[in-house]
N, C-alpha and C positions, 0 to 999 in steps of 0.2 A: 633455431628454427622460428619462423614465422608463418602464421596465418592470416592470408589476403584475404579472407571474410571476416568481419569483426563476431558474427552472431558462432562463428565456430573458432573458434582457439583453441583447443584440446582434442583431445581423441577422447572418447567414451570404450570402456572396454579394453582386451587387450590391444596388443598391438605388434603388429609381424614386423621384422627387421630383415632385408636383406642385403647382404654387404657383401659386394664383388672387390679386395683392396689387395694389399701388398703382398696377405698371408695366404693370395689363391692363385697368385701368378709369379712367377720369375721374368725376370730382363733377361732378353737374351743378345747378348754384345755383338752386333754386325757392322760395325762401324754406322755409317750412314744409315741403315737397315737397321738396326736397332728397332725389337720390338719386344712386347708382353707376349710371352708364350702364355695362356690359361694350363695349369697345372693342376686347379680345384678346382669344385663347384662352388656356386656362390656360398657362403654361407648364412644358415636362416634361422633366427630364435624370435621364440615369443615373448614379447614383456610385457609384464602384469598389468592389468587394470590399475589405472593410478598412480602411474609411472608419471614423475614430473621432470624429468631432466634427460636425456639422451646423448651421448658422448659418442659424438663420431669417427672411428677410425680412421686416422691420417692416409693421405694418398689414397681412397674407398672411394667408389659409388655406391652408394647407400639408397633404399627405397624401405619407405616407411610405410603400412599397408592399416588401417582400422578404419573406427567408425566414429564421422564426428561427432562432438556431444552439443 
């Protein structure tokens, strides 16, 4: 991850994860029609203040929610 303002690199505080990825939807095989059925809700954790690294779940849309420092 990057941040496009130099004066903010970090999050300050925790920081919310929400991750829509492979483990909340199934394929559903239609040939041409092929689509994601949503089968879960997104799922959402907090991580700690001071959290320096974040590992993104392959095939996810991921939103990352805090406050910068």
């Amino acid at each position: 991850m990057a941040f496009d303002n130099p004066s903010h690199q970090s999050f300050a505080g925790p920081i919310e994860m929400i991750t829509f990825g492979n483990e909340q939807y199934v394929w559903k095989s239609e040939g041409p029609n092929g689509h994601p059925d949503p089968n879960e809700s997104p799922m959402t954790k907090t991580l700690p203040a001071g959290t320096h690294a974040i590992t993104l779940p392959k095939a996810s849309v991921t939103v990352l929610r805090g406050n910068g420092a």
